[in-house]
N, C-alpha and C positions, 0 to 999 in steps of 0.2 A: 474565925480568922482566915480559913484558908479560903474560903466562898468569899470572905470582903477581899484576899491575893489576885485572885484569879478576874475576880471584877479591874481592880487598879491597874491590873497589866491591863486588861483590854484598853480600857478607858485611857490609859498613859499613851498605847498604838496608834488610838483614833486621833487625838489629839495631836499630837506631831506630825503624824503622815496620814489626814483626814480624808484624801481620796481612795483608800483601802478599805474606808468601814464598810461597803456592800458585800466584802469577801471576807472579813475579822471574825476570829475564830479564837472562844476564851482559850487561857494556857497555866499550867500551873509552872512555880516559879519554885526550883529547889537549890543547892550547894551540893555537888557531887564530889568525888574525889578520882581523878584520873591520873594513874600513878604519880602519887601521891601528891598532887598538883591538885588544887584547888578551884573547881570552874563552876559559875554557875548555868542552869539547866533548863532552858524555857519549854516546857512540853505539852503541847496541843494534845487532847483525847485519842483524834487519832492521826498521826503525823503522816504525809504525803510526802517524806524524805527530811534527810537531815540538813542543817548547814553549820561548821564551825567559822567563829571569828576570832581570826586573830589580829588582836590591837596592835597599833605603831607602838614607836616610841622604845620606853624600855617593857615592854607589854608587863607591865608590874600596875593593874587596874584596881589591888583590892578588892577580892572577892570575901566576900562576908556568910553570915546564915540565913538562910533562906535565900540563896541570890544575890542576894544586896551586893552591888559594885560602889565602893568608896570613890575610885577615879570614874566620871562618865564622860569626859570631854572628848573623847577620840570617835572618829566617825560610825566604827563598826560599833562601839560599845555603845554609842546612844540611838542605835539606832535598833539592839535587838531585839527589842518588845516586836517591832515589826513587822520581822522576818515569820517568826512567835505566832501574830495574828492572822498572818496566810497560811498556817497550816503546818510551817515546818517546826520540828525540835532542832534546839539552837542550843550550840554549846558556847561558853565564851571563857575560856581558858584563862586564869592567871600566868605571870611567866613562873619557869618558864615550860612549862610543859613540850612531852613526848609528843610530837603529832602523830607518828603511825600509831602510837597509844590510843590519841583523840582519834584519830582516824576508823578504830577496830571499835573502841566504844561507842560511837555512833551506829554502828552498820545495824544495829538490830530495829532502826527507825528507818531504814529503806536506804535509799544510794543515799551517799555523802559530796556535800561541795563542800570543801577548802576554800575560805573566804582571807587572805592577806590585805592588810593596807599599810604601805610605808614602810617601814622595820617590820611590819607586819608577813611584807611579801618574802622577804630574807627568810624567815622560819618558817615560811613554806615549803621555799625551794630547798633547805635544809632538808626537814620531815620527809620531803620525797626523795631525796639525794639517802638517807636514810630509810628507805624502805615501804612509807608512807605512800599507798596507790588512792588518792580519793577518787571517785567519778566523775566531778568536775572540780576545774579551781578557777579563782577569781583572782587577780590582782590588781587593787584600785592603788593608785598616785605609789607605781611603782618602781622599785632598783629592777630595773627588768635588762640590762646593757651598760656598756661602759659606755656608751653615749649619755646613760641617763646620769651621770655624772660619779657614780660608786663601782668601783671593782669587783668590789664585794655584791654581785649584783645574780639575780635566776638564770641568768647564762651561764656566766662563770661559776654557780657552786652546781648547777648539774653539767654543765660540759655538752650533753646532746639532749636533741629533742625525746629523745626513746620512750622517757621515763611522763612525757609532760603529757596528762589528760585532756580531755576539750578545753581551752583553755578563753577566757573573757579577759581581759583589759580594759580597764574603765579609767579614763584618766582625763583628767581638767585641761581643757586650752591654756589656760591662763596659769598652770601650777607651774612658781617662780622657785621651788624649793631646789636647791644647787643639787641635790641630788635625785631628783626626780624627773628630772628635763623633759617634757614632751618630744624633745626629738631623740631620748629612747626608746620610743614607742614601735617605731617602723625597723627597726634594726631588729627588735625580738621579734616582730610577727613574721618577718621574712627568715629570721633563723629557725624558729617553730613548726617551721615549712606546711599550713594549711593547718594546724593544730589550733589555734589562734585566732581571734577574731579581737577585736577592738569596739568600745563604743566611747565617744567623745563625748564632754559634757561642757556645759559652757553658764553663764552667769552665779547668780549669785557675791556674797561680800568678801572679800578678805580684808584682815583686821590681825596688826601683829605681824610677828615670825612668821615667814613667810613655809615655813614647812610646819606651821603647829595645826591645830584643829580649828585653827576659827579662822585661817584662809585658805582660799582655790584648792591646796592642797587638802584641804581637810572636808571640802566639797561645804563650807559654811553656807546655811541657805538653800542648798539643793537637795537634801537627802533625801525626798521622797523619788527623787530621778535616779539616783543611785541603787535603792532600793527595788526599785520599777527593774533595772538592769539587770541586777544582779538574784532577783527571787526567780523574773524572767528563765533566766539562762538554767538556774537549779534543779526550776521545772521542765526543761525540755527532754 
């Protein structure tokens, strides 16, 4: 059973984001517990760095045994077979989980990226306001400014750059979601002060709710460019 696991995750990697199979790398798939939050564990033989994801929404994904995620519709969560098949251990947290917890349980797989998306990005900036130091973080279709249309936003719950590692932004032209606004984008990078870089993304479908997973904001259609971005940056 666990030789036919370890097949399926690959096979499920190539298949979604089929320009990776020259670099896909099997992984086995387990149910960890990080204080006392339940995450499942994608773990290559020998991992080249960690990355955690944390889901939008209300990050309540149903994590199961063996890995198994009952909710997969959010972008980080269907996508982490992927991350998986390049070589990193991938955590993917139930909520709501401790991140400087996730944060400290990863490190024995090399540096750690802090991966937020959406609601996702908010329990970042939390984690690190908190204590949480990853080596790199990611925020894709993010509250990153009060431009970006939420208060409640990575500026405002850490207050200064001090705390913020290499940081990536990955965010859709076209994300129509009232609290993600593209033109929060330039107001974080410039408060970040050089910490910060950006990469834009552009096509793909959106369908529905314009902040859910199946448009622009949810990157519907694009994720092997997302992916490209953000395992990119992990690895540097």
């Amino acid at each position: 059973m666990r030789i036919a696991r370890w097949a399926l995750c690959l096979v499920s990697a190539m298949v979604v984001l089929g320009g990776f199979a020259a670099r896909a790398a099997p992984f086995e798939q387990s149910t960890v517990s990080v204080g006392g939050v339940s995450a499942a564990l994608l773990k290559p033989a020998k991992p080249r760095g960690a990355i955690i994801l944390l889901a939008g929404g209300d990050g309540q994904i149903g994590v199961g045994p063996d890995g198994a995620i009952a909710r997969q519709g959010n972008e980080l969560v269907r996508t982490r077979a992927a991350y998986a098949a390049q070589g990193f251990a991938v955590l993917v947290p139930d909520c709501c989980v401790a991140v400087p917890a996730a944060v400290q349980y990863m490190r024995s797989f090399g540096r750690v990226t802090l991966v937020g998306t959406s609601r996702g990005t908010q329990r970042a900036a939390r984690g690190i306001a908190a204590g949480a130091r990853p080596d790199r973080l990611v925020l894709t279709s993010g509250f990153l400014s009060n431009e970006s249309g939420d208060r409640d936003n990575v500026m405002n719950m850490l207050g200064t750059p001090a705390a913020l590692p290499p940081t990536l932004v990955v965010h859709h032209r076209q994300d129509q979601c009232f609290k993600t606004s593209p033109a929060g984008v330039a107001p974080f990078i410039a408060w970040a002060g050089g910490k910060a870089r950006v990469t834009w993304l552009d096509g793909g479908t959106s369908v529905g709710n314009p902040c859910q997973a199946r448009s622009y904001h949810g990157f519907n259609g694009i994720d092997g460019q997302v992916v490209s971005a953000v395992a990119g940056f992990a690895a540097r």
